[in-house]
C-alpha positions in Angstrom: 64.8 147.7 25.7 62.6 146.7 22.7 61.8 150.6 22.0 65.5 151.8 22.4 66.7 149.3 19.7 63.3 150.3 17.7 64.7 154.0 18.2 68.3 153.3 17.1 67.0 151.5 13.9 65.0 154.3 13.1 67.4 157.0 13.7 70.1 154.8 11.7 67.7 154.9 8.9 66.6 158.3 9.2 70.9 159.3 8.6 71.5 156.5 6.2 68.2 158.5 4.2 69.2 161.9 4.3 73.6 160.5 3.3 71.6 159.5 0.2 70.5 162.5 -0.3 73.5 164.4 0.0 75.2 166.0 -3.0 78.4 164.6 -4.0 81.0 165.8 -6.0 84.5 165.0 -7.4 86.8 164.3 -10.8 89.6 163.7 -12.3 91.5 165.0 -14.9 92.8 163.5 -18.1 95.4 165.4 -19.1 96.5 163.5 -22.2 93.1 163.9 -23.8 91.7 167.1 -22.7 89.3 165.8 -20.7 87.7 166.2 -17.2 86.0 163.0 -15.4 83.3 164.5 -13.0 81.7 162.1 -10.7 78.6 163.1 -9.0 75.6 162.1 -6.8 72.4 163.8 -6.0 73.3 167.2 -8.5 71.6 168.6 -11.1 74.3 170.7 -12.8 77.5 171.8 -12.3 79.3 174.9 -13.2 83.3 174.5 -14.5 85.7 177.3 -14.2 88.9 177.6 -16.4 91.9 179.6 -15.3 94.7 180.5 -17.1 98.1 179.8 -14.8 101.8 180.7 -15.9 103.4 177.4 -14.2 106.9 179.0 -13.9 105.8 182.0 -12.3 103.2 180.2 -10.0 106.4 177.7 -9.2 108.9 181.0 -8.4 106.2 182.2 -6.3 105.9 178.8 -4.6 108.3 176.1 -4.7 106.0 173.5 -2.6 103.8 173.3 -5.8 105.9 170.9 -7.4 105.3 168.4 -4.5 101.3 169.2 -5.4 101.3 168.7 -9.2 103.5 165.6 -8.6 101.4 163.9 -7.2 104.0 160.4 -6.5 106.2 162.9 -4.3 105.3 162.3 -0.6 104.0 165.5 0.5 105.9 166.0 4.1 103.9 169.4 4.7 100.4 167.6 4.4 99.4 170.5 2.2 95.4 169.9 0.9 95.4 170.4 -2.3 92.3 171.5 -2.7 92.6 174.5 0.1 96.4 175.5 -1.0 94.1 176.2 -4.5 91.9 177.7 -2.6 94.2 179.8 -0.9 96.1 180.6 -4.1 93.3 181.2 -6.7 90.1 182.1 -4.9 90.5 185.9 -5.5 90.8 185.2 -9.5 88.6 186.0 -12.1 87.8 182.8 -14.4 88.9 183.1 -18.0 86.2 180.9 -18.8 83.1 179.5 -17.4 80.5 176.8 -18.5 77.0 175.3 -16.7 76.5 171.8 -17.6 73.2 170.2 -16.8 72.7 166.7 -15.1 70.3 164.6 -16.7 67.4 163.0 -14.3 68.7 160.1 -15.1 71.6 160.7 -13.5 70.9 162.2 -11.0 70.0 159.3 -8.1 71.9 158.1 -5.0 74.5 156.0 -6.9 77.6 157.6 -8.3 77.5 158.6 -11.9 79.9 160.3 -14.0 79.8 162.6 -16.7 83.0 163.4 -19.5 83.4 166.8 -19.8 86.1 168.0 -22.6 87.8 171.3 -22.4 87.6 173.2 -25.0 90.0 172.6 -27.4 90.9 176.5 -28.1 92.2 175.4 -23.7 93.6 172.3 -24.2 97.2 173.9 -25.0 97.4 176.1 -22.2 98.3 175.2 -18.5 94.6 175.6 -16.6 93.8 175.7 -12.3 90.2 173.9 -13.0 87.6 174.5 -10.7 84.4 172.9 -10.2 81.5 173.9 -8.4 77.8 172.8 -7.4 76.2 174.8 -4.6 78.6 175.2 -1.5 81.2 172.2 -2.8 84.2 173.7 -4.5 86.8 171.7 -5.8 90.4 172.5 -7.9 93.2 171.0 -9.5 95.6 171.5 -12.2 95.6 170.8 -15.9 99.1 170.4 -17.5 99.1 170.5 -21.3 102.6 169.7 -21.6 103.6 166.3 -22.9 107.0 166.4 -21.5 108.4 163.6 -19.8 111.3 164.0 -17.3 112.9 161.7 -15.7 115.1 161.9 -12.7 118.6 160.2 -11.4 119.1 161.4 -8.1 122.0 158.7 -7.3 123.4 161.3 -10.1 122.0 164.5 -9.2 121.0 164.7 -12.6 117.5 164.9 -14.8 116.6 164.0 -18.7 113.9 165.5 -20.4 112.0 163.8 -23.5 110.0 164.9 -25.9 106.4 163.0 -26.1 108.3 161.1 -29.0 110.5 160.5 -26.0 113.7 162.0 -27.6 115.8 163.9 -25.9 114.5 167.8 -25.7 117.4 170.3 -25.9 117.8 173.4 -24.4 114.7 172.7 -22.2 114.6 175.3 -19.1 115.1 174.2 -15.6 115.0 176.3 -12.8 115.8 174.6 -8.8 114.8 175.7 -5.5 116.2 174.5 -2.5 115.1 173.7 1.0 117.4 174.9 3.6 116.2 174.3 7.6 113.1 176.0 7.2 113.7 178.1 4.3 112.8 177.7 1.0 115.4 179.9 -1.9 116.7 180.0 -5.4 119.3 177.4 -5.9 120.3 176.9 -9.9 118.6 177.5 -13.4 119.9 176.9 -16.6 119.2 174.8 -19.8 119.3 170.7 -20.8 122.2 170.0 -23.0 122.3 168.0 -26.4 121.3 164.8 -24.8 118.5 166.7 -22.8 120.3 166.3 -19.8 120.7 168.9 -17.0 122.5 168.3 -13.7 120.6 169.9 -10.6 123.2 169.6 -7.7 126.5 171.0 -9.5 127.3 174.4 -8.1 130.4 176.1 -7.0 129.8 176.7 -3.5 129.0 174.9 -0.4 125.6 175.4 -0.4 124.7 171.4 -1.4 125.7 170.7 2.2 123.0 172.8 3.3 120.3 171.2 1.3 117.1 169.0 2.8 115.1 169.0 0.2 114.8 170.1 -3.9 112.0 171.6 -5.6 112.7 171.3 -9.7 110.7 173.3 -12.8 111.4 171.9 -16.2 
């Protein structure tokens, strides 16, 4: 019995060693100040990709993105991120690309992280970011708006604010609805002077119908 538990120990030890070892990757992004927050064990460098994106195409294209960019709405669909972007974006050609080198000092079993700022000539445009070491690939979206829009659904109505948070006029909104399984075009149009814009108002029956909204503003 001895040997078996001597056995078990060993092979515990042996996985524990070689988890260590393993690369590790992930960040966060920081939209306010440009800036990307990689976190990373066991990796020497790591190569960033920038992509340009056209948000209100990429949202025409596909609704459900709105549930993925905010990320406080419950997503119902449990869509991964990470291989939706995948999905999406893996046949695009980078705009921009940039190796950054790990120092050996950071480069041991605990957790480090490194700031990486975008380059500011990027910092104004909306970005799918994608970082890479070896076989891990990871993605997300950087937003450089600064808009702030807040939603009254008791109302069926949204504001948006400026980053001053005044109210922005003629801001453009465009709505998509859920219906049963289906996902189609439901209202557009622009905020009025007090940067409001009311999503559900339409003159048919088609409200009735509706599960679920998806908004662009």
């Amino acid at each position: 019995e001895m040997d078996i538990v001597e056995e078990d120990k060993d092979r515990d030890n042996i996985i524990k060693e070689l988890k260590e070892k393993e690369p590790n990757l992930s960040f966060n992004i920081e939209n306010k100040d440009g800036k990307i927050v990689l976190f990373h064990r066991n990796i020497n460098e790591i190569t960033i990709k920038l992509y340009f994106i056209d948000l209100e195409i990429l949202f025409t294209r596909e609704p459900k993105i709105s549930e993925i960019i905010n990320k406080s709405v419950n997503n119902e669909d449990n869509i991964n991120k990470n291989d939706y972007m995948k999905e999406k974006f893996g046949f695009v050609q980078a705009n921009y690309i940039e190796t950054i080198k790990i120092p050996d000092s950071k480069k041991n079993k605990n957790t480090n992280s490194t700031i990486y700022e975008i380059p500011k000539i990027y910092q104004k445009k909306n970005l799918l970011i994608e970082v890479n070491y070896e076989s891990i690939k990871l993605l997300d979206l950087y937003l450089s708006s600064n808009l702030n829009v807040i939603i009254t659904e008791s109302l069926g109505e949204l504001k948006v604010l400026d980053q001053n948070l005044k109210p922005l006029i003629k801001a453009y909104v465009k709505v998509y609805a859920k219906l049963n399984n289906n996902i189609q075009f439901y209202k557009d149009g622009y905020t009025d002077l007090n940067g409001n814009f009311n999503y559900l108002a339409l003159n048919t029956d088609l409200l009735n119908k509706v599960k679920k909204f998806y908004i662009y503003a």
